[in-house]
N, C-alpha and C positions, 0 to 999 in steps of 0.2 A: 805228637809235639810235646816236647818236655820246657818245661822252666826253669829260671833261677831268677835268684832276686834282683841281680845285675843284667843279664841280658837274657837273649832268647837263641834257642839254640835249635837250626833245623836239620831233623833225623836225615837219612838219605831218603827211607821210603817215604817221608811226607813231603821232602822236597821235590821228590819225582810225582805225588797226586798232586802237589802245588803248580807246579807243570802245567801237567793236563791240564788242570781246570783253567789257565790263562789261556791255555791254546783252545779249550772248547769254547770258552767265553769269545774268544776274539774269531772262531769259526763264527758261529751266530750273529754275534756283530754284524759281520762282512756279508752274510745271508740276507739280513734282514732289507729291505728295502726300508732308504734310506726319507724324512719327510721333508720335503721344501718346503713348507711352511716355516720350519725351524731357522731357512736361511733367507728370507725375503728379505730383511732388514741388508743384508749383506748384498743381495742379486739388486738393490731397490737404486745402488749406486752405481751400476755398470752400464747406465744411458750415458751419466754424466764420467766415465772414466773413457768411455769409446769417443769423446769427443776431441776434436785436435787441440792443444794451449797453446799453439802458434797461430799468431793472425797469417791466412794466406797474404802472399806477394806477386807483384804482375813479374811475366817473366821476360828477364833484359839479359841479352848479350853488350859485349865491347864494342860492337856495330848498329845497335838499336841505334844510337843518336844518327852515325851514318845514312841510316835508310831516312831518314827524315829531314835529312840535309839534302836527299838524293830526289826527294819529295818536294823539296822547293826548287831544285835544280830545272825539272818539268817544268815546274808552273814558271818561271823566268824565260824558257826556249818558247813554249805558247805549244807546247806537245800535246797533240789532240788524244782522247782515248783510243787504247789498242786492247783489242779482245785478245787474252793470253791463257792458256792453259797446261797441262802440265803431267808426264808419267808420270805410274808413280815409280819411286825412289828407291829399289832394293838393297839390302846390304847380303850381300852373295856368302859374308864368313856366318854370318847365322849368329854372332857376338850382339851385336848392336839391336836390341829393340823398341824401336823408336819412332813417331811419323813424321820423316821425313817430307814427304810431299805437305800434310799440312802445316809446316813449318816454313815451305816456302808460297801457300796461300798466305797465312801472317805477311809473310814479309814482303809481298807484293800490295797487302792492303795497306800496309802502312805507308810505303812509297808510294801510294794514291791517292791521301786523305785530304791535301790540300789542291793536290794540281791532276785528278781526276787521270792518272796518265794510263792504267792498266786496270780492267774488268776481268777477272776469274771466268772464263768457262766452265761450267761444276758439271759436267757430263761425265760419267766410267760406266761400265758394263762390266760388272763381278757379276758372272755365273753361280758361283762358291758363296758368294755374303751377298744375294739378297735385300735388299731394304724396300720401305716404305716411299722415299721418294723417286727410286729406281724403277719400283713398280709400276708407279703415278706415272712417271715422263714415257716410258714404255708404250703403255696404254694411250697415253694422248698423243704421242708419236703418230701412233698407228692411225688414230682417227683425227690426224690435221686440226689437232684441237690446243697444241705447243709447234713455238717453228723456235729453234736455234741457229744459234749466228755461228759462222764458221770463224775460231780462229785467225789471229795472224799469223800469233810466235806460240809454241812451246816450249817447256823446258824439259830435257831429258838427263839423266845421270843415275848414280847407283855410287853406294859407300865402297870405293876399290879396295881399300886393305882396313884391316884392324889387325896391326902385329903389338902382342902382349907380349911385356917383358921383355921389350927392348935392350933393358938395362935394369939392373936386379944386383944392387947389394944388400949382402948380410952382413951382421956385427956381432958377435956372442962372445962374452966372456965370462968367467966363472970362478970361481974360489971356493974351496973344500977342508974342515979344521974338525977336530974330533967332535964339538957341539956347536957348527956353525957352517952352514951354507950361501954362499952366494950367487946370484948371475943376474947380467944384465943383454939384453938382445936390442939391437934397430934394424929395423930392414928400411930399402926404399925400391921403387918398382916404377919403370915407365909405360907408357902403350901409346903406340904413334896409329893414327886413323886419318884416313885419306879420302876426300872424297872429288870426285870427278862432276862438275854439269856442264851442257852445253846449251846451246839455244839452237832452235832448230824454225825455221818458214813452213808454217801447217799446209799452205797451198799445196808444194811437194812434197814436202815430207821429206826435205833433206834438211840435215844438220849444216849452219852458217860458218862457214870460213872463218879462223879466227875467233868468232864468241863461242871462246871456252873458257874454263875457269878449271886447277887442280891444284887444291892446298889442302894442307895436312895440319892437323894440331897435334901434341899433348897432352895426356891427362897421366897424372901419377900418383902413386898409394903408398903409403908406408906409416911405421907402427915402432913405440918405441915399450918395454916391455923390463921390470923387475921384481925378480923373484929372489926370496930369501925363508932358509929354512933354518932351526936351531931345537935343541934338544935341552931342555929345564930338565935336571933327573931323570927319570924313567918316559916323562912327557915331551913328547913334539910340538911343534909350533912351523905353520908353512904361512907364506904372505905372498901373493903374487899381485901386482896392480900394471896397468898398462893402458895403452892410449893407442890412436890408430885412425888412419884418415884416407879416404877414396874419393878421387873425384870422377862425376860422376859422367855419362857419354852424353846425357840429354843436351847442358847446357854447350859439349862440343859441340855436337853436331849442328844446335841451333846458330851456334857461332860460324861454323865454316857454312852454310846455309845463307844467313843472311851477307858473309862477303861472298861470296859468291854471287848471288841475285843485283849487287852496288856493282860487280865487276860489268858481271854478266849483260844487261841491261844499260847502263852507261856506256859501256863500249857501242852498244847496238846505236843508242839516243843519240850517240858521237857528243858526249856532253863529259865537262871534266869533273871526270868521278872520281881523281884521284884525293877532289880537293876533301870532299867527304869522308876518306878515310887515315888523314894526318890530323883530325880532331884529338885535343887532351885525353876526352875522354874513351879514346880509344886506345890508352896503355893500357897496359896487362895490370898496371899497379891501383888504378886509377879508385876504384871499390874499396880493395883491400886500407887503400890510404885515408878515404874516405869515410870507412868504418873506423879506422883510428880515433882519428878528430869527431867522429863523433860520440866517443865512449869517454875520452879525455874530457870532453867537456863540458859534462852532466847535464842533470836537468834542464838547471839554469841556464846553463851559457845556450845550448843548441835551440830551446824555446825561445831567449831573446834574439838571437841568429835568425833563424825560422820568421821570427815576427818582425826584423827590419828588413829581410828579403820581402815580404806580400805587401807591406805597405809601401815598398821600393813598387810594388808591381803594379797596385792601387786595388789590390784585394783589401786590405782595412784603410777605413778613415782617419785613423791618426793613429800616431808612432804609441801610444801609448792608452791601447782599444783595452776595452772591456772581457771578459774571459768568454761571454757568448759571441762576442764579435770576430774571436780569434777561433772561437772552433768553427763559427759558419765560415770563416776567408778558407780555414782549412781544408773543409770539407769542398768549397770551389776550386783551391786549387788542386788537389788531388781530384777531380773529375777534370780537371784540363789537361791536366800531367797524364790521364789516364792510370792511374794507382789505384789499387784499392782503395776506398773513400772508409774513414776512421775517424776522421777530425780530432787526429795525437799526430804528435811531432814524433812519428817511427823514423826508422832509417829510412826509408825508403823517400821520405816525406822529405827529409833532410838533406838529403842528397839530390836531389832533385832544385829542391829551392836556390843549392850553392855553390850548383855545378858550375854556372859561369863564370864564377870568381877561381879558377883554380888555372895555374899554365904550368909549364915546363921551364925549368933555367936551363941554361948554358950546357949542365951536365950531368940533362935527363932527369931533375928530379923534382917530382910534383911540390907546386909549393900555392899557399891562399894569398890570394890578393884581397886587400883592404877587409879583410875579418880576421881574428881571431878566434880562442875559446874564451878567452877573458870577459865573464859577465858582467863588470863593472867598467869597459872599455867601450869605446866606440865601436860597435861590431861590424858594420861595414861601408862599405864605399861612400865618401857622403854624396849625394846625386839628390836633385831634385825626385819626390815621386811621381811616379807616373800616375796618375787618375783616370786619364780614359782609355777608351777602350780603341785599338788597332782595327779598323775595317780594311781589308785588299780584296778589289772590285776588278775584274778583268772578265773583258768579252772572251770567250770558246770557239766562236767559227774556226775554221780549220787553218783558214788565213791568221797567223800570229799579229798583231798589230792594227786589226783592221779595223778604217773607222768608217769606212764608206757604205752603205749598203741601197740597193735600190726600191721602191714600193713592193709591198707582199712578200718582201726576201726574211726566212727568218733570223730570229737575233737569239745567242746564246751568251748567259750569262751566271758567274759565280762569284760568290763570294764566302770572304772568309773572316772571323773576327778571332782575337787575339785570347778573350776569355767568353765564359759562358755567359752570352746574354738573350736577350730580346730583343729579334732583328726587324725594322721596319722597311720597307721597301715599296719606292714609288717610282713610276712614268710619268715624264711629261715628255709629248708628243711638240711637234711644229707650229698646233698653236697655242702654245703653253697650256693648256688641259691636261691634270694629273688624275692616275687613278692610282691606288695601292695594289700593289703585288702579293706581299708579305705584311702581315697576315690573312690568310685566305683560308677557305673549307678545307683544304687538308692541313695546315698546321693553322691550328686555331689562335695557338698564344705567341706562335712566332717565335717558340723558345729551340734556337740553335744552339749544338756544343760548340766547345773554341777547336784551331787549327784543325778544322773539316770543313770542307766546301762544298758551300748550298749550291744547289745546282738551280738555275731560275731562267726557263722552266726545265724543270729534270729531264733532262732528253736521253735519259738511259732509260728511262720507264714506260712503257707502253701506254702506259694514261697518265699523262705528265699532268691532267689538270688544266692547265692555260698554256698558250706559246704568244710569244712575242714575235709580230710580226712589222716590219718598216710601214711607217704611212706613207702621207702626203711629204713631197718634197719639204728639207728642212732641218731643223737642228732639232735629236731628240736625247732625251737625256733619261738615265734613272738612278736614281740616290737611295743608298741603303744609310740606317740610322741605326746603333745598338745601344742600347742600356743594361745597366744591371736588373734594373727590376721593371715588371709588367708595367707600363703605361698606358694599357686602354680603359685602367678609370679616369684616370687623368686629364685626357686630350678630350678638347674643346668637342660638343655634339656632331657639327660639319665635319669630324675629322674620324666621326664612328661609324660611317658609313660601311654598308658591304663592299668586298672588297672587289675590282674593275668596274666601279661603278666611279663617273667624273664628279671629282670633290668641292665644291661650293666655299667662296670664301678663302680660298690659296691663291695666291698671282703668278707663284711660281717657287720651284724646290728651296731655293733661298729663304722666300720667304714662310714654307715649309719647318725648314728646320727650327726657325725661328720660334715657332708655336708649340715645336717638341720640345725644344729648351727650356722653355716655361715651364710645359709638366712636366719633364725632369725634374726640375728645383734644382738641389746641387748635387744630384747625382749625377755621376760620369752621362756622357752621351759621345758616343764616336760616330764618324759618320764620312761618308765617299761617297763620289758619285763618277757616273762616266758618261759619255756622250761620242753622238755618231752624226752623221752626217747623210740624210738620204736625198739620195739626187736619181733626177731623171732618166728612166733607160735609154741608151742614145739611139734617134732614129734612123731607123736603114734606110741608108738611098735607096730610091725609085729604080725597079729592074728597068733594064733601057733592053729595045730592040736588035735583037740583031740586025 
């Protein structure tokens, strides 16, 4: 290696051992096994990098509100429970990976939660997948130690088509200059999927005339994309950036699933299902518009929005609640709405709370009734609030309507409350003798969700616990009571008694309520009641001689 005063200057042969030595050195390197102690600092962050930074979301199609509309539909006709179960659901192109079948478990339980109208049979026999509770039912099968109940209805179908690329444009254009390149691309892409169910009578095992159901959706993908290249001098320069969007088959398939199941089903109930499926919120736009209005309207506006909806609903005590008071209403009404429970004003929270203020004009296009995003306006409808809570009490005998029943006949009964409270529930018998129902040794605090129906006594459960049965000729009654919060510190001693035990000091459910009102205080208290009539078996005439 020679010198000079100004620079340095490398021989060929020193540049060629300069060489080597960087390639023998970077051999070795590469030999040596390498220390992870050197990177723990770096590995100490990959618990918290594998974690999701999206809060998960409950999953809704444009028919979810449908099945719940379809679900009061039931409880209105007085539709006893029907044992239902179900193939499963193949997609024969081998595209679609998805479980269909337990998508239409979902969406039979949801169309049950108020008006009890259909129980899942959960029985299959997989040879190939095995399980633990497959095994269990096997085994107990065999020694009379499980009995199952035979179906009425199932449901049969299979995804018929998935045709990709129905429709498929491309867009490329480009431009080309001694130091300058352009091009820009869009494509867009359809895929139409089709799926077929039918209902079918388990007794024969034939498929029902007419309850069929076969519709098809859309989902499409496409990508918009620019590239630019230019030459500085002897140096290049490339830029490409682009975007690109797929929608995906899960929330199809759940969507043509659950109409299907409101066709399917309605048709069978002979109940008008169509009305369920001309709700608002069953555009195609309905999400998309609603995410709008809620990005438009920042923090402020969609928080203030949010907190005149729950005091509208009587989730907070006043229009102008404390920040703990509005994350606990929050956190209640996301367990009623069934949401992920957050207690933040997310979309999903938001959307929820203002879906009833939204309709159609004239010329199909969604628009808000009585709210804006204006945080400094009056945000919505002005309406008295509602403070208590919604009790619906309705007898289950098979007979819709009945109010007659004779001695030792039993009585079925449900109910339902509007939010999540604490349900009280009491009998008085023919001679006004009350004993409490609710709460008893299997629910101790009486603490019911909203829009699901207590069953009293659960007569889908093989130890329901108690049953109600007709006494002495006579008028008998039972009155359910709900609060927001626990009131068995509250209530007078006579009234903490175990529960079907007759209560001391009540005259009668009237004068009942009256005492829970009290330990309420000024909390909400809702309350229904219902009443039957039992009368004497009529006597047969005397066999006479022939």
């Amino acid at each position: 290696m020679a010198s000079s005063k100004n620079k340095i200057l490398f021989k060929p042969n020193d540049l060629k051992n300069f060489i080597t030595f960087l390639s023998t050195a970077a051999f070795l390197v590469g030999c040596a096994p390498l220390d992870p102690i050197k990177n723990a600092e770096y590995h100490a962050k990959a618990t918290e990098i594998n974690r999701p930074v999206v809060r998960p979301t409950r999953s809704l199609s444009s028919f979810s509100d449908s099945l719940m509309c379809m679900d009061h539909l039931f409880r209105e006709t007085g539709m006893g429970t029907v044992l239902i179960t179900s193939k499963s659901i193949p997609d024969y192109s081998g595209r679609i990976a998805v479980a269909t079948k337990e998508m239409v478990v979902t969406a039979l339980s949801q169309m049950s939660r108020v008006s009890n109208a259909f129980r899942f049979v959960d029985y299959e026999v997989n040879i190939a997948q095995q399980d633990t509770v497959q095994n269990l039912t096997t085994l107990l099968l065999n020694n009379n130690q499980i009995r199952l109940q035979r179906p009425a209805l199932y449901v049969s179908g299979a995804v018929a088509f998935v045709d990709q690329q129905v429709t498929n444009n491309n867009f490329d254009i480009g431009t080309s200059a001694s130091r300058l390149e352009t091009g820009i691309n869009q494509n867009k892409r359809s895929t139409v999927i089709g799926l077929e169910m039918h209902l079918g009578d388990f007794r024969s095992r034939t498929i029902i005339p007419g309850l069929d159901s076969a519709n098809e959706i859309v989902i499409g993908s496409g990508g918009q994309g620019l590239d630019l290249a230019g030459r500085i001098g002897n140096y290049g320069v490339q830029f490409n950036v682009g975007r690109e969007y797929t929608q995906g088959s899960g929330p199809a398939i759940r969507t043509l699933v659950e109409l299907a199941m409101v066709e399917l089903l309605g048709k069978w109930a002979r109940v008008p299902y169509w009305q369920c499926l001309t709700l608002e919120q069953n555009h195609p736009e309905f999400i998309r518009q609603m995410r709008e209005w809620f990005e438009d309207a920042g923090d402020a506006g969609r928080n203030q929005l949010v907190q005149r909806s729950l005091w509208r609903r009587g989730y907070l005590p006043t229009p102008s609640p404390s920040e703990h008071e509005v994350r606990n209403a929050l956190m209640k009404f996301q367990t009623d709405e069934r949401l992920i429970v957050t207690g933040i004003v997310d979309f999903s929270t938001y959307e929820r709370a203002l879906r009833n203020f939204v309709t159609l004009t004239p010329e199909g296009k969604l628009q808000r009734i009585g709210w804006n995003t204006n945080p400094d306006a009056e945000q919505v409808a002005q309406s008295s609030p509602s403070q208590s809570i919604d009790v619906d009490m309705q007898i289950e005998n098979l007979m819709a309507g009945r109010e007659s029943f004779t001695p030792g006949e039993q009585v079925f009964i449900s109910a339902t409350v509007s939010r999540t409270s604490y349900l009280y529930c009491y009998m008085e018998n023919a001679n006004q003798q009350l004993i409490r129902l609710l709460p008893n040794a299997t629910n101790n605090s009486g603490w019911v969700p909203a829009n699901q129906a207590i069953r009293i006594p659960d007569w889908m459960s093989p130890t329901p616990g108690f049953v109600i049965d007709a006494g002495i000729p006579g008028r008998e009654r039972v009155g359910c009571f709900a609060s927001d919060t626990d009131l068995n510190q509250h209530l007078p001693a006579h009234l903490q008694t175990q529960a079907f035990k007759p209560l001391q000091g009540v005259a009668s459910l009237e004068d009942l309520g009256e005492q829970l009102r009290q330990a309420a205080g000024s909390k909400a208290l809702g309350q229904q009641s219902l009443q039957w009539q039992v009368t004497a078996p009529p006597v047969a005439a005397p066999a006479t001689r022939p």
